[in-house]
C-alpha positions as CSV (number, residue, x, y, z in Angstrom):
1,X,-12.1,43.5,24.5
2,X,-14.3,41.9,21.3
3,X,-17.5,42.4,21.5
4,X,-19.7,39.3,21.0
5,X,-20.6,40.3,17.2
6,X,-16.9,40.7,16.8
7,X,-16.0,37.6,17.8
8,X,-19.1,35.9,15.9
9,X,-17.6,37.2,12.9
10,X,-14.0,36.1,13.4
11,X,-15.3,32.6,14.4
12,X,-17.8,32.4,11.2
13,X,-14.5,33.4,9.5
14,X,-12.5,30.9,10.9
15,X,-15.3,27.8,9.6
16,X,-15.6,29.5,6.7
17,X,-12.0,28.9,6.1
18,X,-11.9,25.4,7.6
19,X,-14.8,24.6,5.1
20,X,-12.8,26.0,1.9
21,X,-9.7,23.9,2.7
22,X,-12.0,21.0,3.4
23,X,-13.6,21.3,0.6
24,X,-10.0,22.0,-1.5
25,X,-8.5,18.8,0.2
26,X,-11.6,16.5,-1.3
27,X,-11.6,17.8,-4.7
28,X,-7.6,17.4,-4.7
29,X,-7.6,13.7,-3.0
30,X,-10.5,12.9,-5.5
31,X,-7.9,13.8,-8.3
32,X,-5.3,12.4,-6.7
33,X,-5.5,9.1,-8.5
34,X,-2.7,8.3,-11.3
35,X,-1.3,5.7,-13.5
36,X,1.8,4.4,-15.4
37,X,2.5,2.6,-18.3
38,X,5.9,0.4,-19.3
39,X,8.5,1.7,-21.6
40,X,6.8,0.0,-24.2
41,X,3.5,0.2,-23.2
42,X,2.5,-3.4,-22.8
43,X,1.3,-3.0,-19.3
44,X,-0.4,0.2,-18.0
45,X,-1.5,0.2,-13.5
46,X,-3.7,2.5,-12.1
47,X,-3.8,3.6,-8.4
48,X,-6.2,5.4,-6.5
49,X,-5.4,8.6,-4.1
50,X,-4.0,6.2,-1.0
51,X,-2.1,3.8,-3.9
52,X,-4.3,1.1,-4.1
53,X,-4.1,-1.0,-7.3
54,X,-7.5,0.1,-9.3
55,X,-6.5,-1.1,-12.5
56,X,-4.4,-3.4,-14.3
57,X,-4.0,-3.9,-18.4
58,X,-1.8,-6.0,-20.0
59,X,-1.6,-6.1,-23.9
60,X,-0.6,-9.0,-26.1
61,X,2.7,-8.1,-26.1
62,X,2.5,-8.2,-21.8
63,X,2.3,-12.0,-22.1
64,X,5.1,-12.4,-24.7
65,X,7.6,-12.1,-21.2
66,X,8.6,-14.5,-19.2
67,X,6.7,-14.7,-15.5
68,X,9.5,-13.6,-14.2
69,X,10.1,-10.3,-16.2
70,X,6.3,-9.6,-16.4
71,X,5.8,-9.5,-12.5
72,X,8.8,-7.2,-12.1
73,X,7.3,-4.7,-14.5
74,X,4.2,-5.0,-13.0
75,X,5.6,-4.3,-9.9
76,X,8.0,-1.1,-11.9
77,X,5.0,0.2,-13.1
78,X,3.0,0.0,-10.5
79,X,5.6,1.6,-7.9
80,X,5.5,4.4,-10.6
81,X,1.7,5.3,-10.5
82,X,2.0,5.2,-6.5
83,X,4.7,7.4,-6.7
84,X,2.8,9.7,-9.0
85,X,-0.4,9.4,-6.5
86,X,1.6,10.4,-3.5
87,X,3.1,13.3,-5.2
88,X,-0.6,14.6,-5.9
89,X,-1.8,14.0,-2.4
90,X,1.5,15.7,-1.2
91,X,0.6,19.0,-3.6
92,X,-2.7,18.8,-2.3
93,X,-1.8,19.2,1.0
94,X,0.6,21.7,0.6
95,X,-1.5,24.0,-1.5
96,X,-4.4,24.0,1.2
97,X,-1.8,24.2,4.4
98,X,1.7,25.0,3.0
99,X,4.4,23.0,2.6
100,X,5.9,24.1,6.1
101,X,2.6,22.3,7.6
102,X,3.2,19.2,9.8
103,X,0.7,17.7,8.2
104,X,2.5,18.1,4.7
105,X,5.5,17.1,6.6
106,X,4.4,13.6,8.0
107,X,2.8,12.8,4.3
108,X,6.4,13.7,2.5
109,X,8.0,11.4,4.7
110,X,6.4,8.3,3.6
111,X,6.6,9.4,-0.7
112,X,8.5,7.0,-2.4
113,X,11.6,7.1,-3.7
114,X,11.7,8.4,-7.0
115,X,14.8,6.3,-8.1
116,X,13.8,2.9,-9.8
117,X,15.0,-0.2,-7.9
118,X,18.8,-0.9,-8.4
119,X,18.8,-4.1,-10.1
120,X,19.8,-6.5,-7.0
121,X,16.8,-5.2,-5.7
122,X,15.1,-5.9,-8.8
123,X,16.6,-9.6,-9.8
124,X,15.6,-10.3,-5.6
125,X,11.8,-9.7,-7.3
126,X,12.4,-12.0,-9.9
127,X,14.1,-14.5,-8.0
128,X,11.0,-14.2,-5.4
129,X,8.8,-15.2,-8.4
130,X,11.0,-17.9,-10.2
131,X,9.8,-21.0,-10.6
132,X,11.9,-23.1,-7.6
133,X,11.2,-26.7,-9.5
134,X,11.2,-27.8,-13.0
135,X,7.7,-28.7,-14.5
136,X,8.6,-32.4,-14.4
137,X,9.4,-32.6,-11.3
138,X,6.3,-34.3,-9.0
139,X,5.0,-31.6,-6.3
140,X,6.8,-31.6,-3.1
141,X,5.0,-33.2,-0.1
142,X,2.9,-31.3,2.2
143,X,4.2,-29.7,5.3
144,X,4.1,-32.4,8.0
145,X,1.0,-31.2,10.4
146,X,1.8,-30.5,13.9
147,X,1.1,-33.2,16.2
148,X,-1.5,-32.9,19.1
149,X,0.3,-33.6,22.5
150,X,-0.9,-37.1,23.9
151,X,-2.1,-35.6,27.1
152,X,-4.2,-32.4,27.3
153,X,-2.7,-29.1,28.6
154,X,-3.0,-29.3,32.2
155,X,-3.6,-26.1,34.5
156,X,-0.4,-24.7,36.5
157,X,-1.8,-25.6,39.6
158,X,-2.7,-29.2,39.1
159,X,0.0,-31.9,39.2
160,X,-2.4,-35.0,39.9
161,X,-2.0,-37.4,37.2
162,X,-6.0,-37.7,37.8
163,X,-8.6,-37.1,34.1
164,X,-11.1,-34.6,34.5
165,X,-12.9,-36.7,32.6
166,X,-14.8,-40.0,33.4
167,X,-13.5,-43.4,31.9
């Protein structure tokens, strides 16, 4: 059997340890943070530790492209730098509980692929920000509002055809 001072000890050890790995996991997630650039370096994204956008440049260069081609890369890049931030988080996690942790586990699970998008997936993106009319074209109308019903909702359990209301 421990003796109260023995067991103080092992407890005092045990925060003592809970501290150091708390303390490792904040400096690592504060680090965590990452960026990307294009191939040609017209657009550079940077992401914070949970992928977040934090930053976005665009050069000169950036609004040479077409809308189309310019969202998709933003989109590339920025994919990129989250899949940079989740790999830090991930080593973060397994340096301070090991890579057999569950807590490692559940945040590999959700990293993202480290594949670019195949380019269906990627014309889809531009498609999704094509322009769907030509500039001459007048605006189309707005949607058509829904209309109010001509006689208020009634309550279930009422079938007079009697107004609450006074005329």
């Amino acid at each position: 059997m421990k003796t109260p001072e023995e067991w103080l000890r092992e407890f005092e050890g045990k925060i003592a340890d809970a501290q150091a790995k708390a303390a490792a996991i904040k400096e690592g997630l504060e680090s965590a943070g990452a960026s990307a650039s294009s191939a040609d370096g017209a657009i550079t994204v940077a992401v914070a530790p949970n992928g977040a956008l934090s930053e976005l440049r665009l050069t000169a260069a950036a609004m040479t492209k077409s809308p189309q081609a310019l969202a998709a890369e933003i989109m590339a890049t920025a994919r990129a730098a989250q899949r940079t931030s989740a790999t830090h988080v991930a080593e973060t996690f397994a340096a301070v509980g090991g890579a057999g942790s569950e807590t490692y586990k559940m945040i590999t699970e959700y990293l993202p692929p480290d594949d670019e998008p195949e380019p269906e997936t990627a014309r889809a993106e531009q498609a999704r920000f094509a322009p769907q009319a030509e500039p001459d074209d007048p605006p189309p109308p707005p949607p058509a509002r829904p209309r109010r019903p001509a006689r208020p909702v009634r309550d279930d359990d009422d079938f007079s055809d009697e107004s609450i209301f006074r005329d």
